[in-house]
C-alpha positions in Angstrom: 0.0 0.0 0.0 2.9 2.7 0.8 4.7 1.8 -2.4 1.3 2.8 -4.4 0.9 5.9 -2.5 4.5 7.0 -3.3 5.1 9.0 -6.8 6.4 6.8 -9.4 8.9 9.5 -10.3 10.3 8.8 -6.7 10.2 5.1 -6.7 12.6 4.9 -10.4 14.6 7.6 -9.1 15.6 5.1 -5.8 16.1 2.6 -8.3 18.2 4.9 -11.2 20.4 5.7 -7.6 20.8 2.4 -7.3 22.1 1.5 -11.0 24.7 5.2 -10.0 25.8 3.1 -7.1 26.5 -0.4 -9.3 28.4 1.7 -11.8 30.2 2.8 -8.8 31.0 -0.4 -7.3 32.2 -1.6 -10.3 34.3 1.0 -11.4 35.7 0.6 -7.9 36.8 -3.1 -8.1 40.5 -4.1 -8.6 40.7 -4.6 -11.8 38.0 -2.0 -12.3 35.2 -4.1 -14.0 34.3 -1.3 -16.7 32.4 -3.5 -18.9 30.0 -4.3 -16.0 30.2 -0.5 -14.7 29.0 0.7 -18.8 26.2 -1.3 -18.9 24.8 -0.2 -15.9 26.0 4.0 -17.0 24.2 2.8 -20.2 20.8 1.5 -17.9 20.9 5.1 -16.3 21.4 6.7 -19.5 18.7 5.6 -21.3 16.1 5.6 -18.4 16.7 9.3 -18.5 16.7 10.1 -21.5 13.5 7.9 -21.6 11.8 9.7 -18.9 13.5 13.1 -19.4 11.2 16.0 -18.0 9.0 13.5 -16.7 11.4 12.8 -13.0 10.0 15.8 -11.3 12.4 17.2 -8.6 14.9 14.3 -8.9 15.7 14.6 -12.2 18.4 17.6 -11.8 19.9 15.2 -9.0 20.1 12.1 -11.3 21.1 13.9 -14.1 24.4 15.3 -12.2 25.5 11.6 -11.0 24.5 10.4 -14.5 27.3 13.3 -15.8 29.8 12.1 -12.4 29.5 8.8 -13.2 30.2 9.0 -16.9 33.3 11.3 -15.9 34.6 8.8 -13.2 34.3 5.8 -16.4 36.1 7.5 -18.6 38.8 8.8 -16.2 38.9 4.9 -14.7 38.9 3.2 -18.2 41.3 5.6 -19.3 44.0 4.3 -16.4 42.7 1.0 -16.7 43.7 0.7 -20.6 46.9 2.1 -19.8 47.8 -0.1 -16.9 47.0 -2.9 -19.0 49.3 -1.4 -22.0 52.1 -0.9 -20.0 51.7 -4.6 -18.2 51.8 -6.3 -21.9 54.7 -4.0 -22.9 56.7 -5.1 -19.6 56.1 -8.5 -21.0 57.5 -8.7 -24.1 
């Protein structure tokens, strides 16, 4: 009954946070798991640009971790590719 009487923009913006925070933990691991970490960016993406004028007061909110998040994965990626560059050239 309380999950009916909360706004639905409310309820998929708890659930976009919590696709934010999977990027997050991904992006975190060692090795970073960026594969896992872009498909869940690519989740949050396309919810908002599904919903977009439609999250009510949220949406500003989601739409600046959207932009952190997709900074943090290329910034991460970016070191990632070059760790794993330098480890293959250390090998040959």
């Amino acid at each position: 009954k309380r999950l009916s009487e909360t706004p639905a923009e409310d309820v998929i913006a708890n659930h976009v946070m919590g696709i934010y925070e999977l990027a997050a933990i991904h992006l975190s691991n060692e090795p970073p798991a960026v594969d896992a970490a872009k498909i869940a960016i690519d989740a949050m993406s396309a919810i908002m640009a599904g919903l977009q004028g439609r999250l009510g007061q949220n949406e500003n909110v989601l739409r600046e971790a959207l932009q952190q998040i997709q900074i943090a994965f290329v910034q991460i990626s970016e070191q990632h590719t070059l760790r794993e560059e330098s480890e293959e050239g250390s090998q040959s």
